[in-house]
N, C-alpha and C positions, 0 to 999 in steps of 0.2 A: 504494500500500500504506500501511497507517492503522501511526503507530511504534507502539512497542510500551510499553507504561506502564512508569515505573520499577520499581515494585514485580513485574512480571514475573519482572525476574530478581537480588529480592531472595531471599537465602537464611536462614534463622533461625540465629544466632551459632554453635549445637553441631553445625549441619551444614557451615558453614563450618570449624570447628575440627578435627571428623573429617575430614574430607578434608585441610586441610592435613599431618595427621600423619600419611595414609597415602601422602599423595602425597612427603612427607620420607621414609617408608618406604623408597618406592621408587627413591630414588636412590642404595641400598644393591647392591650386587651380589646379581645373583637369590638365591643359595644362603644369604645372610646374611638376605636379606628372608627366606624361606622360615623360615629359622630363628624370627625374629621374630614371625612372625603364627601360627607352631604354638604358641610360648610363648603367645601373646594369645591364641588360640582355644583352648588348653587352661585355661588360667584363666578366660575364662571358661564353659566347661564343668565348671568344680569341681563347679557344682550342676548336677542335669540338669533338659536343656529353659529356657536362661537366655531365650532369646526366643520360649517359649510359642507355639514353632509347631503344636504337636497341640492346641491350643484357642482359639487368638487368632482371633477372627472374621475378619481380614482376610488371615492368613495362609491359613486355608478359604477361604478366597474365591478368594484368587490360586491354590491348587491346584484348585479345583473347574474356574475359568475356562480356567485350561492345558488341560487334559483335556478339556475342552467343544472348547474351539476346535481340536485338532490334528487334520489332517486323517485321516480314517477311511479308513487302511490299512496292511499289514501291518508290522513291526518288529521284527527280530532282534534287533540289538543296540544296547541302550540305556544309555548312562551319563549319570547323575545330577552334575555340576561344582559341589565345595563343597556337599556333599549333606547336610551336622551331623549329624544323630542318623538320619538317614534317614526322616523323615517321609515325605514326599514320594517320596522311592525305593521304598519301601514301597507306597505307593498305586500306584508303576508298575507292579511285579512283580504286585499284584495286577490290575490292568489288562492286561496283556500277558502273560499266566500260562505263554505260548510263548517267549516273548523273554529272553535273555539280559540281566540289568540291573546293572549295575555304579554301586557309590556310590562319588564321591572327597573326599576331605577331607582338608586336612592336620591336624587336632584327632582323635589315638589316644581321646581321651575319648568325644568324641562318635561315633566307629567305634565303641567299646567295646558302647554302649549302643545304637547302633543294629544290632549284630549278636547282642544277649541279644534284640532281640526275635523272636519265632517269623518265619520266612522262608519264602518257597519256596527250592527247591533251586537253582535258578539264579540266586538273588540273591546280593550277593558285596558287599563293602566291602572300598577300597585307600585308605592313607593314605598322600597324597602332593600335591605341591603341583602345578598344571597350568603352572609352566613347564616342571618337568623331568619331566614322567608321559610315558612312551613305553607307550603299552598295546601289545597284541596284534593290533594288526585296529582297523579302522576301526568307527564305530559309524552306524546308520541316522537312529539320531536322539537328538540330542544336548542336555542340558537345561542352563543356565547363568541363576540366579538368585540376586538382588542378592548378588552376588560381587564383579563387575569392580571396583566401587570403593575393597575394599579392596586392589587391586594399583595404584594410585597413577593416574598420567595420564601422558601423551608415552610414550617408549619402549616404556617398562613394556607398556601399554597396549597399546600397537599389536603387540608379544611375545605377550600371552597372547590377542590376537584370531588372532595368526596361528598360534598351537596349538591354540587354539578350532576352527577351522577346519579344520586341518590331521584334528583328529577325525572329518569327515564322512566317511563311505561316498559316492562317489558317488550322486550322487540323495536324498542322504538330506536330515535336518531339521536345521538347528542354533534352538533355539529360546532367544531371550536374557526373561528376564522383571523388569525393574526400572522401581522406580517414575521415575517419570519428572516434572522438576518441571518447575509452571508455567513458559510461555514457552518452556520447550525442545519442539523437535521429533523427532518418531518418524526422521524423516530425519538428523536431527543421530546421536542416537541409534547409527544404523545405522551414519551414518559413521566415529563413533569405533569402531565395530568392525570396519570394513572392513579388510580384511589383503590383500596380496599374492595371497595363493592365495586357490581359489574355496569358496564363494560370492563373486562377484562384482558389485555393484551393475550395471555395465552387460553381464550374463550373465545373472542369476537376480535380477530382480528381487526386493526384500522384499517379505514381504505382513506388512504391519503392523497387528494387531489391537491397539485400544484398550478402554480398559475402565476404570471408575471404582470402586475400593470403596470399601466403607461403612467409616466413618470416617480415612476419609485423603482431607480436603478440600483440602490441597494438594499433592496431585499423582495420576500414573493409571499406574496399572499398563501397561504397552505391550510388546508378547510382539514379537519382529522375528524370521522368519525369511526361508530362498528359497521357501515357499509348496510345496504338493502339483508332485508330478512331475507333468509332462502325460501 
């Protein structure tokens, strides 16, 4: 095996920096944290839409790609993990116009403004943080996009993959969507998500789609889930 360049697994100084502070974050007791990042996410929702996901090219991208690649079959119940303004929940409910779709976020701001917009009836927004969200029922397929990173690394981490999970329906989808940098692996990836309960790497294998968008030269979107039920 050829090593791997240094610059691989160079990071750019403000990505290194973010991560340190949320990974300090996370060495807060969950409920404190929770507290912490509803304040951060409501400020920065003062203004709406602060990360231009209803028009940033590569955020359509990564929505259009999701929806392309999820396999083509039925879906009751759908929740959106860290869902903002509900962009993206939105394009579910209208996709799955049968399916029950529930948005979560801990930012009231961005729930605020994602439920002024016009809905189907069965779309819903909960604001709440995914350590402590105990829903109703399990869901069939479950969405979690660049999220994980702001709940820190180690415990933290391996916590909310194991409530991540804990949300599948049997048989269902847990789909993770984050960009993924140079040098890292879609398996690494997986493994920082892997949790006690199932999905399970040696049970339901990931079926790992990749995908490059337009203007994010260093790094690729990488969607991981257990793949279509047989």
């Amino acid at each position: 095996m050829l090593p791997r360049p240094p610059e691989a697994d160079r990071q750019p100084l403000p990505d290194l920096l973010h991560r340190a502070l949320f990974k300090a974050v996370s060495l807060l007791p969950p409920r404190s944290q929770a507290v912490l990042l509803r304040r951060y996410f409501n400020w920065w929702h003062r203004s709406p839409d602060p990360w231009r996901l209803r028009t940033d090219d590569y955020e359509q991208h990564k929505y259009a790609t999701t929806l392309r690649l999820l396999p083509a079959r039925p879906y009751h119940r759908i929740i959106d993990v860290g869902c903002s303004e509900g962009v993206f929940t939105h394009m579910l409910a209208t996709r799955y116009p049968d399916a029950e779709v529930t948005g979560v976020d801990v930012s009231e701001r961005a729930l605020d403004r994602a439920r002024a917009r016009p809905a189907r009836e069965r779309l819903t927004f909960t604001c709440a943080d995914l350590i402590s969200y105990t829903p109703p029922g399990a869901f069939d397929l479950v969405f979690c996009a660049e999220t994980l990173y702001y709940l820190g690394r180690g415990e933290r981490l391996r916590l909310a993959s194991a409530r991540l999970t804990e949300l599948v329906a049997p048989g269902g989808l847990l789909t993770l969507v984050h960009p993924l940098a140079r040098g890292r692996t879609p398996l690494h990836l997986h493994q920082r998500h892997d949790a006690d309960s199932a999905p399970r790497r040696d049970r339901d294998p990931p079926a790992v789609l990749r995908d490059r968008p337009p203007g994010r030269a260093r790094g690729e979107m990488t969607i991981v889930g257990p793949g279509p039920c047989p």
